[in-house]
N, C-alpha and C positions, 0 to 999 in steps of 0.2 A: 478745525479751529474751535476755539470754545472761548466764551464770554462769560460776563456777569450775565444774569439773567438779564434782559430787558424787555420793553414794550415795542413792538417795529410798527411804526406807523404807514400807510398808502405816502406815495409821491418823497418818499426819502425816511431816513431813520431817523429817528427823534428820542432820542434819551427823556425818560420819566420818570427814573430812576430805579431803584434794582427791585425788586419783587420780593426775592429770598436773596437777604443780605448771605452774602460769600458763599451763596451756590455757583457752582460753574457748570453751565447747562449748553450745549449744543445747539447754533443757530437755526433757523428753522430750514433753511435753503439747505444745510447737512443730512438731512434725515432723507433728504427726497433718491427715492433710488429710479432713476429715470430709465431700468431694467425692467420695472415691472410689467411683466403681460408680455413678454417679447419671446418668450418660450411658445410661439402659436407659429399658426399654420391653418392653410384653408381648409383642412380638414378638419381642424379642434382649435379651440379660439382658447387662449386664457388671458386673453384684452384685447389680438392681436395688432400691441403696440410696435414702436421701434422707438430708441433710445434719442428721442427729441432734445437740442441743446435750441434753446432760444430765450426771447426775453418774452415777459410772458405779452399774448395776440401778438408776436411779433411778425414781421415780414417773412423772414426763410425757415426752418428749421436746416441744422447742421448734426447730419449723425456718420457714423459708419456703416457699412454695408458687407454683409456675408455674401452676400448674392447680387453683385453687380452686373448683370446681364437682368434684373427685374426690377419690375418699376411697382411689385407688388407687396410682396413680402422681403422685404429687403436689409431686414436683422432677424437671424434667428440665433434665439441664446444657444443652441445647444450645435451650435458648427464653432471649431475650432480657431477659424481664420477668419481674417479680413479683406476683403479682393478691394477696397474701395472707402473713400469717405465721400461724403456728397450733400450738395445743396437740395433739400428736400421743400414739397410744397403739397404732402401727401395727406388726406382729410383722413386716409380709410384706405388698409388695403383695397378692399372693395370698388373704390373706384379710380384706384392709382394713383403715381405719383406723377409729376406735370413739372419744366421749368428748371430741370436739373443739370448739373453740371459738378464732374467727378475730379477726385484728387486721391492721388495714391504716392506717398512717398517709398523711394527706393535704393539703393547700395551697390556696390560694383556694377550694375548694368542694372539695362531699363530691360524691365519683363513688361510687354503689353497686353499680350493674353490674360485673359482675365482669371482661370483657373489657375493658371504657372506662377500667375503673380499675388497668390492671396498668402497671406503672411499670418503665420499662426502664432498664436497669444494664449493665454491663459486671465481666466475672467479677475484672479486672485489679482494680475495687474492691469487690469480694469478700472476706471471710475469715473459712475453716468452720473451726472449730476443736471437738473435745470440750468442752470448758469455753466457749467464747464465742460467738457468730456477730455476725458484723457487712457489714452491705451499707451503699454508699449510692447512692441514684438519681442516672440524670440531670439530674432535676430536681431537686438537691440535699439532700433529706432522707436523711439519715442513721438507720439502727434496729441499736441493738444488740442483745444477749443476753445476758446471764448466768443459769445455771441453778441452781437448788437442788435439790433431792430432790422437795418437793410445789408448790413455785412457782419464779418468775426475777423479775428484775430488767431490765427494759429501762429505753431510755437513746433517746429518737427526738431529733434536729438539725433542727431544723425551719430553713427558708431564709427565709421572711413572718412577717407580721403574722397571718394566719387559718390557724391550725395546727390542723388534726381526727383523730382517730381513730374511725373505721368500726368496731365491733364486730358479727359475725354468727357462724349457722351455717351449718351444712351445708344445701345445697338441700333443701327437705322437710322438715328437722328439725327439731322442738319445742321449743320452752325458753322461756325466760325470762327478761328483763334488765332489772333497776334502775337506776335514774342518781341517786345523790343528790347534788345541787349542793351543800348544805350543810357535807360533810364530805367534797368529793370523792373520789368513793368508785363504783362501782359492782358489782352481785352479780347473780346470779341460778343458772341451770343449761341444761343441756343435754342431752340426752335423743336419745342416737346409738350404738345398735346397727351389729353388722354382719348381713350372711345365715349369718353359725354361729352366732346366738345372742343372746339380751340380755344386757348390758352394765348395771352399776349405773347410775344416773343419776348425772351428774356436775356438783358445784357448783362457783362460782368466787365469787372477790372479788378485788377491785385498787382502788388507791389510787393518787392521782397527786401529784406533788410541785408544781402549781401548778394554780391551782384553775380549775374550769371554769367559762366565760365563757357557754357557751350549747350545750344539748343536745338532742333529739330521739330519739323511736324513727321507725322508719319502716315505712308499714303496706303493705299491697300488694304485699310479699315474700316467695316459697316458702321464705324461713329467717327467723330472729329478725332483726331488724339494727335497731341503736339506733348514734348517731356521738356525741361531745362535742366543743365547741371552746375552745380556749385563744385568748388574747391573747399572741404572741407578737412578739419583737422577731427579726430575722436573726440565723441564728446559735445563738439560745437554745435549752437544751438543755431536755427534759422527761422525767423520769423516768416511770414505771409499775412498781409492784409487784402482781405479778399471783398468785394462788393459788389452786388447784383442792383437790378432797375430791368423794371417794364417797360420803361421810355427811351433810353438809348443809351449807349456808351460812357458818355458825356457825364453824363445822370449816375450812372453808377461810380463814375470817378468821383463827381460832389458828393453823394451817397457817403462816401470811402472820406473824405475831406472833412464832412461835416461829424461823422460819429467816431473814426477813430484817429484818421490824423498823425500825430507824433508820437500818439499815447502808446504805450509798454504795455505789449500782451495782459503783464501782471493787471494794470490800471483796468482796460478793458473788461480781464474774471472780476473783479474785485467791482466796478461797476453795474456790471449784468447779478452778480449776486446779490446785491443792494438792492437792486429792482426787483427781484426775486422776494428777498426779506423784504419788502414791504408789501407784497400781497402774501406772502405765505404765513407772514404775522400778524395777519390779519384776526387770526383764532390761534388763541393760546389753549392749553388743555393741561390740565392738571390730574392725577390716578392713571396716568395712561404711561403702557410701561414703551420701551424703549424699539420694539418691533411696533406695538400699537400708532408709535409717531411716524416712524416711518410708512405706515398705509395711511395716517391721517394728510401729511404733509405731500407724501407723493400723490395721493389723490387730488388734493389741493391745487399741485402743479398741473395733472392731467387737466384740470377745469381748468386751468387759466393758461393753456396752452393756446385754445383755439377759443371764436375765430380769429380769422388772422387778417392785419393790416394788409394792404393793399395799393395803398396810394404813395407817394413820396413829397417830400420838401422841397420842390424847383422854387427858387430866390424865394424863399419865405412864403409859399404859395401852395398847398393841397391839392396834389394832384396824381389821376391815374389815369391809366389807359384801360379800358372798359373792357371786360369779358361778358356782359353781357349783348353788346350791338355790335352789328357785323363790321369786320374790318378794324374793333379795339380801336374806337377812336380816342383821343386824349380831351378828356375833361377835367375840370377843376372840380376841387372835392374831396373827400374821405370815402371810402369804399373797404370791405371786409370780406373775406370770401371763406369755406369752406367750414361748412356745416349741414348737417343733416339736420334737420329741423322736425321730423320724426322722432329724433331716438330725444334732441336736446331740451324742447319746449319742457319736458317732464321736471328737469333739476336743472339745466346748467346755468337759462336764463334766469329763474328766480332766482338763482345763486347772487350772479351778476347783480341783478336790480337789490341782492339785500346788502351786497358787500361792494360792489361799484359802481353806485347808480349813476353816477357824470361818466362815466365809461360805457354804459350801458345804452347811454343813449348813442352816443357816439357811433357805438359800433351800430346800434340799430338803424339811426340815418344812414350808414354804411348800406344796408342794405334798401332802404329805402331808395338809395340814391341811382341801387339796380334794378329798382321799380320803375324810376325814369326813364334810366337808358333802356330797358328792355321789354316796358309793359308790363312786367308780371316779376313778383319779387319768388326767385326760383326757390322749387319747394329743397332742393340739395344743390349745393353751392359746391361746383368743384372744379375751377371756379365761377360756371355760368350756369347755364340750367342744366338738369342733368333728368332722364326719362327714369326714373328711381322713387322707391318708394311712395307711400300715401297720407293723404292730407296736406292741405296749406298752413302748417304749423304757425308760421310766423303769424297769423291772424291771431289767435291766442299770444303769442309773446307780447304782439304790441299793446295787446288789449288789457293784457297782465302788468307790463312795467307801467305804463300808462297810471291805472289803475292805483299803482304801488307809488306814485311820486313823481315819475321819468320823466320829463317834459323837453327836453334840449334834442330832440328829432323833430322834423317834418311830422309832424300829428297830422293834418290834413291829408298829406300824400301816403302817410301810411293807412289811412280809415279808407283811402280812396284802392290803395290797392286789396287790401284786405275785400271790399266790396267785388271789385272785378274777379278775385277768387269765390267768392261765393254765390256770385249772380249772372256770372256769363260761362258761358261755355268755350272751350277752347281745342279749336280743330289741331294742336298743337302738346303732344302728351306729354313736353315736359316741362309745360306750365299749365298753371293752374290747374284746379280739380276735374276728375276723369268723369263721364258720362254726364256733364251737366245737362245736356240736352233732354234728359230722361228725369233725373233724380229729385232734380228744382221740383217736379210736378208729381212724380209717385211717392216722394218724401222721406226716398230711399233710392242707394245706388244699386241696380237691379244686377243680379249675376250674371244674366243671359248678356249683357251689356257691356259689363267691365269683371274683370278677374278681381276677387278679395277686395268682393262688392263690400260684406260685413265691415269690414276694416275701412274702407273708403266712407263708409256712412257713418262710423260710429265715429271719426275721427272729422269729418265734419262737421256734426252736431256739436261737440266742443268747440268748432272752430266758429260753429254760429250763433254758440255761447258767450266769446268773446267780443265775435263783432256788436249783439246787442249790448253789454255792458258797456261796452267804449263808445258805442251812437246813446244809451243813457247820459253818462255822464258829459257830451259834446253835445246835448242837448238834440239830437236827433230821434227825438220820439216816435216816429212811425217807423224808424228802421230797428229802432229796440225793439217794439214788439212786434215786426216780423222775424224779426230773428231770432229774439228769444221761443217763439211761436216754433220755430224750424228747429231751434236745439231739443223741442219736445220730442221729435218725430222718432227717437231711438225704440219707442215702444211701436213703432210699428215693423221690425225686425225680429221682438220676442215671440216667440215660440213655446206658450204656454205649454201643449201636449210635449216637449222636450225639453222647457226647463231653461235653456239655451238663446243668444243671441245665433241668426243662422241665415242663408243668403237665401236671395227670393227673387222672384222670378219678375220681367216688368211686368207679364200677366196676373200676378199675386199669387201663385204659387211657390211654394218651399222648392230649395234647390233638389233637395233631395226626401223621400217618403218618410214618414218616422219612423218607418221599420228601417232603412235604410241609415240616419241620421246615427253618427259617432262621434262623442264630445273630444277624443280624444287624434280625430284625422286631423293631420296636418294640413294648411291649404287651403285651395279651393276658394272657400270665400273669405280664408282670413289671413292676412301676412304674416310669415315667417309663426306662426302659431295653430290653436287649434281652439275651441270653441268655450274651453276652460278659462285659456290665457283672456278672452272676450269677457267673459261671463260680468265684468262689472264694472265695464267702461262706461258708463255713464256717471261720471261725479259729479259735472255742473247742475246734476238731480237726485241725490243721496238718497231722498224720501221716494222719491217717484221709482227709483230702481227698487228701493225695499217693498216695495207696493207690488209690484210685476214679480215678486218671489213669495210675497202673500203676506207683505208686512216686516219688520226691522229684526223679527227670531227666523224670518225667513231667510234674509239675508245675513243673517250670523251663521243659518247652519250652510247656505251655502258655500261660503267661505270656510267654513271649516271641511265642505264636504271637497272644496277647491283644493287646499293644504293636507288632505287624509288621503287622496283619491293614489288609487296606484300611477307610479309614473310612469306608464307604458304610453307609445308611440304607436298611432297607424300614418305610414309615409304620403297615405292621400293623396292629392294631384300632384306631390312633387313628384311624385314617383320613384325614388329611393331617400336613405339616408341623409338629411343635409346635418351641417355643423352644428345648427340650434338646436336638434332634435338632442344628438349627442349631450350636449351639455346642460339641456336642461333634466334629463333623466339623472345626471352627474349632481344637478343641485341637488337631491332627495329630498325636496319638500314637497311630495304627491303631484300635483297638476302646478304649484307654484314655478314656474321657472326662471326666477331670478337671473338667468344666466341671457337675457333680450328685455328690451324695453317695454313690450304692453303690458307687464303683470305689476308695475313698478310702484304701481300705485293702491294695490289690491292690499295689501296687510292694513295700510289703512281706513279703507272700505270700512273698518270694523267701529270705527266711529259713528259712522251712519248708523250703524245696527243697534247702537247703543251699547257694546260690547268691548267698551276700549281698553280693557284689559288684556285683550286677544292682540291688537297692535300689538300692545308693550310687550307681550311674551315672542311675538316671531319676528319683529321686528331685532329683538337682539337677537335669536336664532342666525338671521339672517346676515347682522353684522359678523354675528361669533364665526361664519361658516363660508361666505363666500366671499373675504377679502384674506388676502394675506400677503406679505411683504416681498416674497419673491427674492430676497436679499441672496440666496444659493443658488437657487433654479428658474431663475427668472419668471414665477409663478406670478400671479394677481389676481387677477378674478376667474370666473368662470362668464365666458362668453364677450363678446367684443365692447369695448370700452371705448364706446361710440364720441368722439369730440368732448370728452370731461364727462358725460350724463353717468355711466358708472360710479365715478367716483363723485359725483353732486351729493346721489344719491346717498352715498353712505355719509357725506358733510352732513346733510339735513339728519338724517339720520341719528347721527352724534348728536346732533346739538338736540334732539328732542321731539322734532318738532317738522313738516314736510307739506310742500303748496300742493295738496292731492288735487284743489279743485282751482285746477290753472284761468287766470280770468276774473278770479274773485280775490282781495286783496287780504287772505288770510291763510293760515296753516293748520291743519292737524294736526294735535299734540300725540308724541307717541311717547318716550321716555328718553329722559339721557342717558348715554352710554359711559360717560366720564363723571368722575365726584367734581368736575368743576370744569365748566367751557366759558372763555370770556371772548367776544367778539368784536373788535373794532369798527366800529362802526364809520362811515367816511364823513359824516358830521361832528367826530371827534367825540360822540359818545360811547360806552359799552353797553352793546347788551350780556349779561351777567348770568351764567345758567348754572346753580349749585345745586349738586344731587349726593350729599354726602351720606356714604354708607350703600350706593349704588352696589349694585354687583351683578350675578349669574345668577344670585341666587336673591336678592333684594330688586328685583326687577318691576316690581309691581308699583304703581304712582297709589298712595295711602291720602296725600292732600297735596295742594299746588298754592303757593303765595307769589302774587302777580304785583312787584313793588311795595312788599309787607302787606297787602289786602288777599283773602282769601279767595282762590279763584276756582272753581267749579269748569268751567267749559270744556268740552273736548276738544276745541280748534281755539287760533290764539289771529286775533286782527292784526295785519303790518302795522297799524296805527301805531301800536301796544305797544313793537319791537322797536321801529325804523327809529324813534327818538331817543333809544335808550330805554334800556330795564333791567332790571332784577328777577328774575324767575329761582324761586327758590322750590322743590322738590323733596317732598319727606316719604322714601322707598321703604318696598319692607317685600315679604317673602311670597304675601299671599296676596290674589286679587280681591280686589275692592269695588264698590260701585262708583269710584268717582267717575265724575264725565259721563253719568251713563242716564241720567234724567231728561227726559223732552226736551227742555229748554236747553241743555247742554249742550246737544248734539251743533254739529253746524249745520250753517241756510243751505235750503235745497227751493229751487223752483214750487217744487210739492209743494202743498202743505195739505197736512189733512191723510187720512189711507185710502185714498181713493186710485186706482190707477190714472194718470195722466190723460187727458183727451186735448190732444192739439186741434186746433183748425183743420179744417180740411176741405180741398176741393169738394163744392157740392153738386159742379158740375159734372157730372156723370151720367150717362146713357140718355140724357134729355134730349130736347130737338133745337136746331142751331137754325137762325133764318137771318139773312142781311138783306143791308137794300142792294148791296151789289158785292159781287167777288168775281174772282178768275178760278172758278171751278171747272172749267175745262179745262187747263193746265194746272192741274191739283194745285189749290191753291185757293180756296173757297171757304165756306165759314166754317164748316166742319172742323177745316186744319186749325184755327185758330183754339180750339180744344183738345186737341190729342192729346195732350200732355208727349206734346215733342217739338222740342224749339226751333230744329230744321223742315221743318215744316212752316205755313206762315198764312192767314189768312190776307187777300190780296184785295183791292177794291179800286175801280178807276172811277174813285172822287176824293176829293180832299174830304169832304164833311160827309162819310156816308155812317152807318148804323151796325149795330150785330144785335142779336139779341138772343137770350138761351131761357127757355123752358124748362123748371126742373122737370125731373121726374119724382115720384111718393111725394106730392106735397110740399109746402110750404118750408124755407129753412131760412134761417137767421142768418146773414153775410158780416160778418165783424171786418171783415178785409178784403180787398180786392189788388188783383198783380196783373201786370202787362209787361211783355217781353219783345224788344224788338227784335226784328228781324232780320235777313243777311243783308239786307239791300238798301241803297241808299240814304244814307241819315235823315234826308229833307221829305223821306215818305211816312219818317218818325209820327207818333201824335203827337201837338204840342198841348194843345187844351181840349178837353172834354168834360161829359157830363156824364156819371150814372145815376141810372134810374132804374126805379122795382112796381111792381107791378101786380095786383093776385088775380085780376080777372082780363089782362091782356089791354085794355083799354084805357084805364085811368091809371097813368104814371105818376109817379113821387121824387122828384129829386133827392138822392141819396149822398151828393159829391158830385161837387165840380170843379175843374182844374184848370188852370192857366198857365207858360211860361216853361213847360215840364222841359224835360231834357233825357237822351238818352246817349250817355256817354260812349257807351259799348256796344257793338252789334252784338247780339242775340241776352239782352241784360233785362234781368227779370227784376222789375221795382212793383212796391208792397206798397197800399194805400189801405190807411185807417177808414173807419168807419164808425159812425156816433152813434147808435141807433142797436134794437130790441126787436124789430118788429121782421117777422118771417112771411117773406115773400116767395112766388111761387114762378117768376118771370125778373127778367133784367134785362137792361138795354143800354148800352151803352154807346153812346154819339160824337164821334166825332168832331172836332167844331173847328181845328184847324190841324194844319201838317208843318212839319220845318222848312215851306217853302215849297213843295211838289201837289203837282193836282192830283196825285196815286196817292193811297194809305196802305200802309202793311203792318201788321202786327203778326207776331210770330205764334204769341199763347195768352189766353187769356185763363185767368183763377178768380173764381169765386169761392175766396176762405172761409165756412162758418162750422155750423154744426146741425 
């Protein structure tokens, strides 16, 4: 289809009239090839997508399937045939698909073997689109798609007289299927978990548009399978209206009632594309040739695929059935599920918050709402918690959209779960963060402790970047500067004598000897990377990592020593070849491997360094090299195209400009890739980005005008964007110094060249004395210093004492933390007193509290401190309990220096 040019607005199309008068240009839902990345396999990723037909965060995805017997990779572009089409709900090969139910149209007889009945095709009649899918066989049948939000609308061409449709599950899987001839119709459910987790049961209903002729279940199957048959002529067409629900039956028939109804297949495409064009048109682009739209617009679609709805419309009313609490009870509400929060926090959320911020929220109370039901807002959604990957990403996202405008979530219950991520420990590995019992207190997650300790701490310290920015501006001052205090701690994982971020021991030893230590092992203490892909994870402190490399030329050369370094692989603890290894040797940008999420934000880094001419040059390398359209061979990226975060990545990218340092409400400027990016903005403004005379070879930013004013910065404020702007771009061949002045650079914690020094426990090796414990059942004042939270010091009084002795002298306490215990709440402290001391006898009130509370068993709370003066003794008293004549405290910290 082809139009006049127009402008596509969010929530419908809005004519604003034509751009280039009596251009006829391609709408943007056309360009999208919903093939890309589908040419993968667990062996070699090049997205490993599958040809997703939905609206965008819709409820189901609707694809085909090469391999229906798998619930993993289950389109691959380069098999010939089709065994299958199917209701999909899959985040990630990786951790399967969940909630499905299969369709296979058929001719002269029902084949229900799954091999015997795959129907070969040729891709040339093929066509994946976001809104539509359509194949048709060899053997003539034609199946279309159209999707809605909780159902679609298919459309099969049948070639005979005896036209069938196959309905089954998954091998092994449970369910249940009705056929009623009467009112042609069929229902039932399905009941398909994956290994993270159960999954609600999911129900379906479908209607057909001519009535069925003769039906059957079929018994002696390791999955449901029932067929119907039509009497059909050559030629004739036969509709299905198909509709799923977590809630029941019932529900999926309203489901089917409410969204598609009486409407014409046709009405249905034609509606789902409209939704489509209006988040696809969100970003117009101009110098961009005709494959270039197609990577910009299908990446587009990848980010606005996921995450996904969840709830349904019972009488006018939000509601789901919970895969976070046991037994999926039904609540009222909005819920969203299935995302990796690892790979997404990097691009797909800032995407969101700059191009859907009333969406943004939505989906984020979505997940907040699985904060409630399940205690812990899961670190990978698929769609409950899942034992997977590292860090509590979302702690960052809320703190970021927050930050950026976002207000229509739960704020409170999001700061509150964000908290329980960062302050309590959880005997439970697929919530919340791993070894808190250890790491709260050495200020690092030790390796001997937890596996791809590096990675677990360096992705906390961002995470407790965020929580302090979002307790500043909610007005929680003591817990910004404890946590901004903790987001310091990444300098105590560098490794001067190697140059490298690297794992360590809880004793304070290196995991491994320097003679020993290879920047290039796989593992061990870092995920899915090596010590390169680390090397400059710390952005919520730009100055302070330039610091720990010997200054901002230190951190230019090591980034360039990053992007030069040979690309060779040692397999380290994985112990052979995995996928990422492969692919990122395949990017050939030395140690850069674009081809996984931790490096994503590294060409950036160059900002910091004062160097941002180094961005602008690899940053289009990077574009020029590892996107491509896939339009023949089902190509796209190199490496998995995690929930949109691949292709976010290359949106920011394009437009210029990239949130390196997630949590702070601005971007690094990198350069445009297009003579002209206009982006809709959902307040109805444009931001405007003209780079005319851009190129391969004009890649370098010469000056930057920010609303006709001259702009200097190398980072750009949401402020600046969110209301609309003008970014205009004068490119040329050679690099320049712009952005590259002190003042230029963006905020870093740092300031100053000094290496960082956080607080730190000063109790150490000193002598520990109370008025009372249960040290003969370990459990004495000792343990309330181990720096170990299951541990606890125990005392039978309500109002009794501890008190700690440095050792060397005399130290300044800027902060003090107490961590409750496993045991009951009412042995809690509610008020107390600290006090300091130099000669043991004359005490000083330092702080005193009343009214305290401790939400969480084993939760570590930070308490300010006003004061200068270094003392060489502390004590602190007791003064009442939540009710119990016992008092237990699990750890106590004394923060200074």
């Amino acid at each position: 289809m082809v139009i006049q040019r127009h402008t596509w607005k969010a929530l419908g199309l809005m004519l604003l009239g034509p751009l280039w008068a009596q251009q006829a240009l391609a709408l943007p839902s056309d360009y999208v090839n919903a093939l890309r990345g589908s040419n993968s396999g667990g062996g070699y990723s090049r997205g490993n997508t599958f040809p997703a037909t939905a609206v965008p965060f819709g409820f189901n995805f609707w694809t085909p399937m090469t391999d229906a017997n798998s619930t993993s990779w289950i389109y691959d572009y380069t098999r010939g045939s089709i065994q299958a089409f199917t209701i999909s709900h899959m985040p990630s090969p990786w951790m399967g698909d969940r909630q499905t139910f299969q369709v296979m149209p058929q001719t002269g007889a029902v084949t229900v073997d799954r091999a015997a009945r795959a129907a070969a095709y040729s891709h040339a009649n093929e066509v994946a689109r976001a809104h539509a899918y359509s194949v048709k066989f060899n053997n003539g049948i034609q199946t279309e798609i159209a999707p809605t939000d909780h159902a679609a609308s298919w459309r099969f061409t049948f070639p005979s007289s005896a036209s069938y449709l196959l309905f089954d599950t998954v091998n092994g899987v449970g369910g249940s299927l009705s056929i009623d001839r009467t009112n042609g119709s069929i229902s039932g459910y399905t009941d398909h978990a994956t290994g993270w987790g159960p999954a609600p049961r999911m129900y379906f209903y479908a209607k057909f548009s001519k009535a069925i002729a003769d039906s059957a279940n079929v018994t002696g199957q390791r999955a449901v399978t029932s067929w119907v048959r039509f009497n059909t002529v050559a030629g004739e067409k036969v509709t299905m209206s198909l509709a799923t629900s977590f809630l029941s039956v019932a529900q999926a028939q309203s489901n089917l009632a409410q969204e598609i109804g009486s409407k014409s297949f046709d009405t249905v495409k034609q509606e789902a594309q409209n939704a489509w064009n209006a988040v696809l048109g969100k970003i117009e682009v101009e110098g961009a040739s005709e494959d270039q739209k197609t990577i910009l617009y299908s990446n587009l679609y990848r980010a606005f695929l996921y995450p996904n709805s969840a709830w349904e419309n019972v009488n006018g009313t939000p509601t789901y059935a919970s895969p976070y609490a046991s037994g999926h009870p039904v609540k009222t509400g909005k819920i969203y599920v299935n995302n990796g929060f690892w790979d997404t926090y990097r691009t797909t959320w800032p995407l969101y918050t700059l191009l859907v911020p009333t969406k943004t929220g939505e989906m984020l109370d979505g997940f907040v709402n699985g904060y409630k039901d399940g205690g812990w807002v899961t670190r990978w959604s698929a769609p409950g918690y899942a034992n997977i990957m590292v860090g509590t990403n979302s702690d960052v996202i809320f703190a970021d959209s927050y930050l950026k405008g976002v207000r229509n979530f739960d704020v409170p219950a999001a700061y509150d779960s964000m908290v329980r991520n960062a302050a309590t420990y959880s005997s439970d590995p697929a919530r919340g963060r791993k070894g808190m019992h250890r790491s709260i207190f050495l200020g690092y997650t030790p390796q001997d402790v937890v596996g791809e300790s590096t990675s677990w701490s360096l992705e906390g310290y961002l995470n407790d970047f965020g929580i302090a920015q979002l307790a500043q501006a909610l007005g929680k001052t003591e817990d910004a500067q404890y946590y901004l205090n903790r987001s310091l701690n990444y300098v105590h994982l560098f490794s001067p004598s190697v140059g490298f971020f690297r794992g360590k021991n809880a004793n304070g030893s290196w995991r491994t000897s320097d003679a020993d230590f290879k920047a290039n092992r796989w593992g061990c203490e870092y995920t899915e990377g090596n010590a390169w892909h680390y090397a400059v994870l710390a952005p919520q402190d730009g100055q302070g990592l330039a610091n720990l490399y010997s200054g901002r030329s230190g951190l230019a050369n090591k980034l360039d020593a990053l992007f030069e370094a040979p690309r060779d692989y040692d397999v380290g603890c994985y112990g052979g070849v995995i996928h990422e290894m492969k692919e990122g040797y395949d990017v050939n940008m030395g140690q850069y491997a674009h081809s996984n999420q931790p490096v994503h934000h590294t060409p950036y880094m160059y900002n910091y360094a004062g160097t941002p001419w180094r961005t602008q040059e690899r940053v289009r390398n990077i574009l020029n090299t590892q996107y491509q359209s896939g339009l023949t061979n089902g190509y796209g990226y190199l490496g998995d195209e995690d929930n949109g975060e691949m292709s976010a990545w290359y949106l920011f990218s394009a437009m210029g400009f990239y949130p390196v340092s997630m949590g702070r409400p601005e971007y690094a400027v990198g350069a445009p890739f297009f003579t002209k990016m206009t982006v809709h903005l959902e307040n109805g403004a444009d931001l405007v980005i003209n780079a005319p005379g851009v190129s391969d070879t004009n890649r370098y930013i010469q000056s930057v005008t920010l609303n006709g004013q001259p702009y200097t910065r190398n980072y750009l404020p949401h402020s600046a964007l969110a209301g609309g702007a003008t970014l205009n771009f004068t490119m040329g061949a050679s690099a320049t110094n712009w952005g590259s002045a002190s003042g230029d650079l963006p905020p870093s914690i740092t300031t100053g060249s000094s290496v960082p020094q956080p607080l730190a426990d000063v109790a150490k090796g000193g002598t520990v004395t109370a008025s009372a414990d249960n040290a003969a059942s370990g459990e004495g004042a000792a343990q309330g210093f181990d720096d170990n939270s299951q541990t606890k010091w125990l005392a039978f009084q309500s109002t009794p004492w501890i008190r700690y002795q440095l050792t060397g002298g005399a130290k300044t306490v800027k902060m003090y933390t107490l961590t409750s215990a496993n045991d009951f709440p009412g042995r809690d402290p509610k008020a107390w007193t600290l006090q300091a001391s130099n000669d043991g006898a004359t005490w000083v009130t330092l702080d005193t509290r009343t009214g305290q509370d401790f939400p969480w068993r084993y939760q570590t709370r930070g308490f300010a401190l006003s004061h200068n003066t270094p003392y060489s003794h502390y004590r602190l008293q007791i003064n009442e309990t939540h009710g119990d004549s016992i008092t237990q405290l699990a750890e106590i910290e004394l923060l200074g220096k």
